[in-house]
SEFIMI-82710 format. One record per residue (C-alpha): residue number from 1; chain; x, y, z. Coordinates in pm, 1 decimal, decimal comma. Layout:
SEFIMI-82710
+-----+--------+----------+----------+----------+
: num : chaine :        u :        v :        w :
+-----+--------+----------+----------+----------+
: NUM :      A :        X :        Y :        Z :
...
+-----+--------+----------+----------+----------+
end
This chain:
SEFIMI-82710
+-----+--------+----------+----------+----------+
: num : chaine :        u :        v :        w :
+-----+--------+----------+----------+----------+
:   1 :      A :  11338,2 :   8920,2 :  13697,3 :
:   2 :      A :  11136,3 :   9065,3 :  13442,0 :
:   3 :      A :  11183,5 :   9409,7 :  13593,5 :
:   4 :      A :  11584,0 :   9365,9 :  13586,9 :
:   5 :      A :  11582,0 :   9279,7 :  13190,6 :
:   6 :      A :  11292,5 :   9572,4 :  13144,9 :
:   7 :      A :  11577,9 :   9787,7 :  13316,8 :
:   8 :      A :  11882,1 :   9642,3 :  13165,0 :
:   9 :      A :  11715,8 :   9729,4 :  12792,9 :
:  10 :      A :  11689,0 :  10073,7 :  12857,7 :
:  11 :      A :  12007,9 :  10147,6 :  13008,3 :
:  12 :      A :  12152,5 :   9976,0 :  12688,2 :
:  13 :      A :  11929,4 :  10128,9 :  12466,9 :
:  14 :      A :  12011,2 :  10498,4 :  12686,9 :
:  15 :      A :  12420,2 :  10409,2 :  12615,6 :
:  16 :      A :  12405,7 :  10297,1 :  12241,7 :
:  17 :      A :  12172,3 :  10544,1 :  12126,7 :
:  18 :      A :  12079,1 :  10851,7 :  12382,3 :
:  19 :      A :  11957,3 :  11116,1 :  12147,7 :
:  20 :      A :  11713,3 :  10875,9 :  11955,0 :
:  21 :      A :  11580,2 :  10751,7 :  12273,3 :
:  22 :      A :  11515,3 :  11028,7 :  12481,8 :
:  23 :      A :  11382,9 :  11255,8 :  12183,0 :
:  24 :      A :  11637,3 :  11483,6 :  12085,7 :
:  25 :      A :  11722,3 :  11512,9 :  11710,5 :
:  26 :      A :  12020,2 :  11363,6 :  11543,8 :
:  27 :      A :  12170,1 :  11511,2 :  11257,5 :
:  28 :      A :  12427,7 :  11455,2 :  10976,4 :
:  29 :      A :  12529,3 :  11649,6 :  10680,3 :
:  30 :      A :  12708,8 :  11521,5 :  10339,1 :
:  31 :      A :  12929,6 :  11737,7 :  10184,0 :
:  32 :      A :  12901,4 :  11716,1 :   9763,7 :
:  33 :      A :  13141,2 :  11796,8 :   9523,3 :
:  34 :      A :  12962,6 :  11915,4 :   9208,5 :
:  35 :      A :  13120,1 :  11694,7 :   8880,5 :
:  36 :      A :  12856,9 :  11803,4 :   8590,0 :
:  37 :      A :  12612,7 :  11957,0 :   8548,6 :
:  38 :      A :  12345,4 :  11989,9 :   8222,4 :
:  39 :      A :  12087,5 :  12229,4 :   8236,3 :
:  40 :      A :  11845,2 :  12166,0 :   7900,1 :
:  41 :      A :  11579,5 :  12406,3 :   7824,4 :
:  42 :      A :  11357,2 :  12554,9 :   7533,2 :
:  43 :      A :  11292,3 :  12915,5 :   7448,6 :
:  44 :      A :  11046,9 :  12945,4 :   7140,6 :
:  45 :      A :  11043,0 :  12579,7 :   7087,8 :
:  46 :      A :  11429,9 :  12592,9 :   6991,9 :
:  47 :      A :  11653,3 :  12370,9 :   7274,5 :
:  48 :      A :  11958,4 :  12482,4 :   7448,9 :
:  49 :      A :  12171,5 :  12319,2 :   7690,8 :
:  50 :      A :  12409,9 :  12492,5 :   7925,9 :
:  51 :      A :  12657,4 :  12416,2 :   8165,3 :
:  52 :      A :  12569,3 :  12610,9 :   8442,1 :
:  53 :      A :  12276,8 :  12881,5 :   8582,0 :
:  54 :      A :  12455,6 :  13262,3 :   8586,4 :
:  55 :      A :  12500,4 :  13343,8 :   8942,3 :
:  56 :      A :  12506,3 :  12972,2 :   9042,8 :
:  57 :      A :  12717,7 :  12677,1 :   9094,5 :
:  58 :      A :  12959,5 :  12628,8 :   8887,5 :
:  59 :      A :  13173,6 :  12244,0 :   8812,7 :
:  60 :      A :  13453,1 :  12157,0 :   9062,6 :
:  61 :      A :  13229,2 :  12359,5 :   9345,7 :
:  62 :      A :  13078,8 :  12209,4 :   9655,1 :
:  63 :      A :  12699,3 :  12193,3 :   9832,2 :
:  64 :      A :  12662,3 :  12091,9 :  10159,2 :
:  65 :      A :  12289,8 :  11931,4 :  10253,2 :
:  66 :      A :  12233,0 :  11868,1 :  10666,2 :
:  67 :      A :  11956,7 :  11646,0 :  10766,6 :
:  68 :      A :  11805,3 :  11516,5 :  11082,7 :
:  69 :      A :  11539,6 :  11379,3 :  11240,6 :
:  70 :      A :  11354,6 :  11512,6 :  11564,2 :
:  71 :      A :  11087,7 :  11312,4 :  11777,6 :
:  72 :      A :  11192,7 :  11032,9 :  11659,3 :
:  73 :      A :  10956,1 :  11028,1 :  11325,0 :
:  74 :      A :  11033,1 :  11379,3 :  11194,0 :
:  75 :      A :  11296,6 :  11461,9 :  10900,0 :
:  76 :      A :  11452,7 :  11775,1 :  10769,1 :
:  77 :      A :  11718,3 :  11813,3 :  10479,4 :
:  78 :      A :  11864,7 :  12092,5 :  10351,8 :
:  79 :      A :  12077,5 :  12243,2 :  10169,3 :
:  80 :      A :  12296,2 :  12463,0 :  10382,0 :
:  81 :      A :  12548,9 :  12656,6 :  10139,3 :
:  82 :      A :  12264,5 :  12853,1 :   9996,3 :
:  83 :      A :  11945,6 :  13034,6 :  10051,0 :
:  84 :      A :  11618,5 :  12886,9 :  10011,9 :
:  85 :      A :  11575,5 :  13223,0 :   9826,5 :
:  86 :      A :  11797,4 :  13090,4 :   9549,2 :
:  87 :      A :  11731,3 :  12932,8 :   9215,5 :
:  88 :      A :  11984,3 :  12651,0 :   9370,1 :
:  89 :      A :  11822,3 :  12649,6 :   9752,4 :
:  90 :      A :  11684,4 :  12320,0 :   9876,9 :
:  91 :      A :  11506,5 :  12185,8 :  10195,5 :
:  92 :      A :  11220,3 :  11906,6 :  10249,6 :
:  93 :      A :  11064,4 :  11802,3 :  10603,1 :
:  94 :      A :  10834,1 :  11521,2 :  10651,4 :
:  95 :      A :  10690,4 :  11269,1 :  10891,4 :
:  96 :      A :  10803,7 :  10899,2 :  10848,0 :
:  97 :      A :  10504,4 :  10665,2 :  10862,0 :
:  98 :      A :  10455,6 :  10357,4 :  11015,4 :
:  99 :      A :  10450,4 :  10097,3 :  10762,6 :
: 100 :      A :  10172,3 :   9824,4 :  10697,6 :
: 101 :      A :  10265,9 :   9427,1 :  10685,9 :
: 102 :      A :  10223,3 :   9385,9 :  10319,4 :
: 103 :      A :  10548,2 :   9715,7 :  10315,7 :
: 104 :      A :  10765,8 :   9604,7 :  10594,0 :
: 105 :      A :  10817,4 :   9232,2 :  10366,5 :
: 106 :      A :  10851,9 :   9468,8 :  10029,3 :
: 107 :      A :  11085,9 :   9717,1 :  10153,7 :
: 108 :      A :  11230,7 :   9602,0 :  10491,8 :
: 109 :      A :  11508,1 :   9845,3 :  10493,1 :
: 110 :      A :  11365,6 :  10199,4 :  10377,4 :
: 111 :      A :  11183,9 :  10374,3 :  10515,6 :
: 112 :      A :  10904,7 :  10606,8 :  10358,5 :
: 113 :      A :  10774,0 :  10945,0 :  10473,5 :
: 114 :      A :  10441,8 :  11042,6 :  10468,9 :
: 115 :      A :  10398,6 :  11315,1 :  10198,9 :
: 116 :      A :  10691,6 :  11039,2 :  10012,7 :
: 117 :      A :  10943,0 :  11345,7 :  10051,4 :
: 118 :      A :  11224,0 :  11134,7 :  10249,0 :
: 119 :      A :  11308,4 :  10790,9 :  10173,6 :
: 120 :      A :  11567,0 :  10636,8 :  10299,7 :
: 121 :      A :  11783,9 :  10304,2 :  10361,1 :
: 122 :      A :  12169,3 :  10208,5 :  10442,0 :
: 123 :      A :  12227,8 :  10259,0 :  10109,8 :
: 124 :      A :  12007,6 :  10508,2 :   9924,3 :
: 125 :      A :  11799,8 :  10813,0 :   9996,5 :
: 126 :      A :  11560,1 :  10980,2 :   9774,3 :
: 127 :      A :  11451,9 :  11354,7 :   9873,5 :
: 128 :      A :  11202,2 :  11567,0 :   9697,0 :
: 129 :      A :  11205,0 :  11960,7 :   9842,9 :
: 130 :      A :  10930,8 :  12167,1 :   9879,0 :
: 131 :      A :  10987,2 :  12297,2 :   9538,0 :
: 132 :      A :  11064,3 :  12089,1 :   9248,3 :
: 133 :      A :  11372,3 :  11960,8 :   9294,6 :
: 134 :      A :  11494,6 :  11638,8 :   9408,8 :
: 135 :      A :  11808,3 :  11488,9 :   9538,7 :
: 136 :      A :  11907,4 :  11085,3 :   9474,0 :
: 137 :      A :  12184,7 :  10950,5 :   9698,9 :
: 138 :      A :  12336,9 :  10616,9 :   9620,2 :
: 139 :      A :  12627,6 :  10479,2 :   9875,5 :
: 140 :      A :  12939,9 :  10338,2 :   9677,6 :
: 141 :      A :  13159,7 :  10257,7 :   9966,0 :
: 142 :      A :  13175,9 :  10340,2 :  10370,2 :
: 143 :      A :  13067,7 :  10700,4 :  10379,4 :
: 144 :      A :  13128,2 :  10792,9 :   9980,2 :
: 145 :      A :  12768,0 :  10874,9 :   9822,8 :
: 146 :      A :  12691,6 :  10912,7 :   9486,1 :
: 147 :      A :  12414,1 :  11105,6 :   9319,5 :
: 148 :      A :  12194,2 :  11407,2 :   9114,8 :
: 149 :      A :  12038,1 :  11698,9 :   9262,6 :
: 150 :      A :  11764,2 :  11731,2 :   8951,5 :
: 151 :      A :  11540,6 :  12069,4 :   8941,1 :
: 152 :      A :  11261,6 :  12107,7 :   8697,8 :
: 153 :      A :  11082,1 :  12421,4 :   8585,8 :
: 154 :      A :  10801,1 :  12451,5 :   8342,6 :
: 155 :      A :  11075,9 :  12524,1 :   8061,2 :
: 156 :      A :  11405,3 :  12349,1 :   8177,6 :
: 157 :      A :  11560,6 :  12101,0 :   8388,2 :
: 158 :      A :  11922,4 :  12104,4 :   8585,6 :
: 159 :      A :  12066,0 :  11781,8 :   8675,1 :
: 160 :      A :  12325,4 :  11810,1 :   8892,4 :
: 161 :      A :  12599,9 :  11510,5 :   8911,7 :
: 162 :      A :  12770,0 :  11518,6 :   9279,1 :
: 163 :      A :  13023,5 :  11313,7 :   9434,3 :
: 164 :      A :  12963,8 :  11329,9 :   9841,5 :
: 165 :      A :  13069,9 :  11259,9 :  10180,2 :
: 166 :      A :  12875,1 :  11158,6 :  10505,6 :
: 167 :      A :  13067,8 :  11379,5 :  10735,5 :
: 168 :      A :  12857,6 :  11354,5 :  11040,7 :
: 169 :      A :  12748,6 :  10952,1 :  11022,1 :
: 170 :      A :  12449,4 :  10919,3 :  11246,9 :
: 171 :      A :  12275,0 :  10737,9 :  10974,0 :
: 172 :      A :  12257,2 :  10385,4 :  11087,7 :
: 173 :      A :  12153,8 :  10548,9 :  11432,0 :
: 174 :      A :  11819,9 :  10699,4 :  11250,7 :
: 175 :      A :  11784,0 :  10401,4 :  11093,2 :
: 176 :      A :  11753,9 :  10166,8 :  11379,3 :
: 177 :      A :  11565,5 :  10437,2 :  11561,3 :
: 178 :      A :  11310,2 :  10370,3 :  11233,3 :
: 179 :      A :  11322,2 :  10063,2 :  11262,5 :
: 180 :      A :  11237,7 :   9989,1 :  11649,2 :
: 181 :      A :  10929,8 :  10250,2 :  11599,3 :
: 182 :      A :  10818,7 :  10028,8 :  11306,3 :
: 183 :      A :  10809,9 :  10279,8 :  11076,4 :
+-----+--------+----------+----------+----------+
end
């Protein structure tokens, strides 16, 4: 008997959720409409503000960011519309931890990374690159996401106001993949 339900568990976990369970990464994107965005800085201690970075994304314009995770623990986002190379470029990778008791009853439903470069829940994700730059996600309805795409430098900061869409929804999936793995 035992055997049966040990069996019965896996084909339902193989049919709800293959990729996740056998390993191989599942991935998403959001596609982001850019609304505002307010770049302040200061040059010889006088500020300026600007509406824009010459050469770089301009209001009404779109970025696209991809993410997934692989192994089952491992998460990549991107931005995929523009070179790392670029002022504007974007990507972070990290390992999602397991969390500890005293966690698991603070924050039951996100999920933190290792390095704290991905976190992420039904209903927000934080993600700060590999540069200084970060990207806040907040979900407003179904698979519309709010949020700001904020870069820093030692003189300025860009904050970036985007309206987005999960195309590819695998989200849930990663997050009950997370969440089985106790992480």
């Amino acid at each position: 008997m035992r055997n049966l339900t040990v069996t019965l568990c896996l084909t339902c976990l193989l049919i709800i959720s293959p990729n996740v369970v056998l390993g191989e990464q599942v991935s998403g994107s959001f596609n982001c409409k850019i609304k505002d965005i307010t770049i302040s800085a200061i040059d010889e201690g006088v500020p300026k503000t600007y509406k824009g970075l010459k050469n770089g994304a301009n209001i009404g314009e779109s970025m696209r960011f991809a993410y997934k995770l692989e192994n089952t623990n491992y998460m990549t986002f991107k931005r995929t519309d523009q070179e790392l190379s670029h002022p504007e470029g974007f990507v972070s990778f990290d390992e999602f931890k397991i969390k500890d008791d005293a966690t698991r009853r603070l924050f039951p439903r996100h999920y933190f990374s290792i390095n704290s470069k991905v976190t992420i829940s039904s209903e927000d994700i934080t993600v700060k690159s590999i540069r200084s730059e970060e990207l806040f996600l907040t979900r407003y309805y179904k698979n519309d996401w709010q949020g700001l795409m904020v870069r820093t430098t030692l003189q300025s900061v860009a904050v970036y106001s985007l309206d987005c869409r999960n195309t590819a929804d695998p989200l849930e999936e990663i997050l009950q993949s997370l969440k089985q793995r106790k992480y």
